[in-house]
Steps between C-alpha positions, in 0.01 A plus 500: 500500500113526595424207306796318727383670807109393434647139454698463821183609677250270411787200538520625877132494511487177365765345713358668818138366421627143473736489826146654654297249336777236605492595873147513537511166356750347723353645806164340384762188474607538866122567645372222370752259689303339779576253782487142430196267655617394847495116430747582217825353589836438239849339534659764611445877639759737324557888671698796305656692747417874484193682668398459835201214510669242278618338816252483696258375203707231419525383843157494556419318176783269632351458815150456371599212324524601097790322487790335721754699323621820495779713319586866555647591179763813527623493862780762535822364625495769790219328649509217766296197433373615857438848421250343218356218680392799758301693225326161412346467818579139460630281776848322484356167409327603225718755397795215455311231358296720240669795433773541230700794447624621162766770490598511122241698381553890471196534262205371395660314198723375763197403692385318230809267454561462853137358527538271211839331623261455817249353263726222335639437780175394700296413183213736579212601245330708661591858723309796687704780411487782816609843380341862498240566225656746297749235478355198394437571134854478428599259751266248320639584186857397625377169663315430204808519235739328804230229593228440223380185566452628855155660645512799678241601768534889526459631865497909502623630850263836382674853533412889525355492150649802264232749497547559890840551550767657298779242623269211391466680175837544443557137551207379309641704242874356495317146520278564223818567264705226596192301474432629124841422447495167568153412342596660191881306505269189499263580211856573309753255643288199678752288508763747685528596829443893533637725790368597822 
């Protein structure tokens, strides 16, 4: 029963140890994302809808010129194509000639298909992806095994980082396991989609 005991122990220690040494790791991951040069431009801009500041930075990029194309990925059907075209910042014209709306996805895997149909069906090689930093890591994953003969650009919109807020840890945290989920369902299944 001690011997049993003794064992069960040192597994937990083991397993907590790793999932340290695996956060740590991905939040070294998520730091070291940085803003692309300004003269960088691609086909097309694509947003994940989520935290505040996705918006706004793909507007700007929009507006700036990195591309003539932009698609918010994830719009919820609640939400008026005016409603969003308000949080852009954009103005009418632009908003209608370069702005597409995609209202399929309900997840990131979602994101990632909903960007790819976008993808064939404009023939573009190469995207900025806008999302929140603790984010990207996995969202790259997914475009990667939906699109891999695309290139992705990664754009971090940066947040409160974990070690200064206790909501931002707590989400850092539930990112960090769905990310390690997903990395580790590619090292074992590459070839099969795995879940958001």
């Amino acid at each position: 029963m001690t011997q049993g005991i003794g064992i069960f122990r040192a597994l937990a220690f083991v397993i907590l140890a790793a999932s340290l040494i695996g956060f740590a790791a991905y939040a070294g991951l998520v730091s070291s994302y940085a803003l692309p040069d300004e003269d960088l431009s691609a086909d097309g801009i694509v947003v994940l809808t989520g935290d505040q500041g996705r918006l706004t930075a793909g507007a700007q990029l929009l507006q700036d010129g990195r591309s003539a194309h932009l698609l918010i990925s994830g719009v919820h059907a609640s939400v008026t194509t005016e409603q969003l075209r308000a949080h852009t910042t954009l103005s009418n014209e632009q908003f209608t000639c370069c702005v597409e709306l995609g209202r399929q996805a309900s997840d990131t895997v979602g994101n990632a298909r909903e960007t790819a149909q976008w993808v064939r069906t404009n023939g573009y090689r190469r995207l900025i992806i806008v999302t929140s930093d603790y984010h990207l890591p996995r969202s790259l994953i997914e475009m990667d095994m939906a699109m891999p003969d695309v290139e992705f650009i990664a754009y971090p919109v940066r947040t409160t980082p974990p070690w200064r807020n206790p909501r931002s840890a707590r989400l850092w945290l539930q990112e960090y396991a769905k990310y390690a989920t997903v990395r580790l369902g590619r090292i074992l299944l590459p070839s099969q989609d795995t879940a958001s």
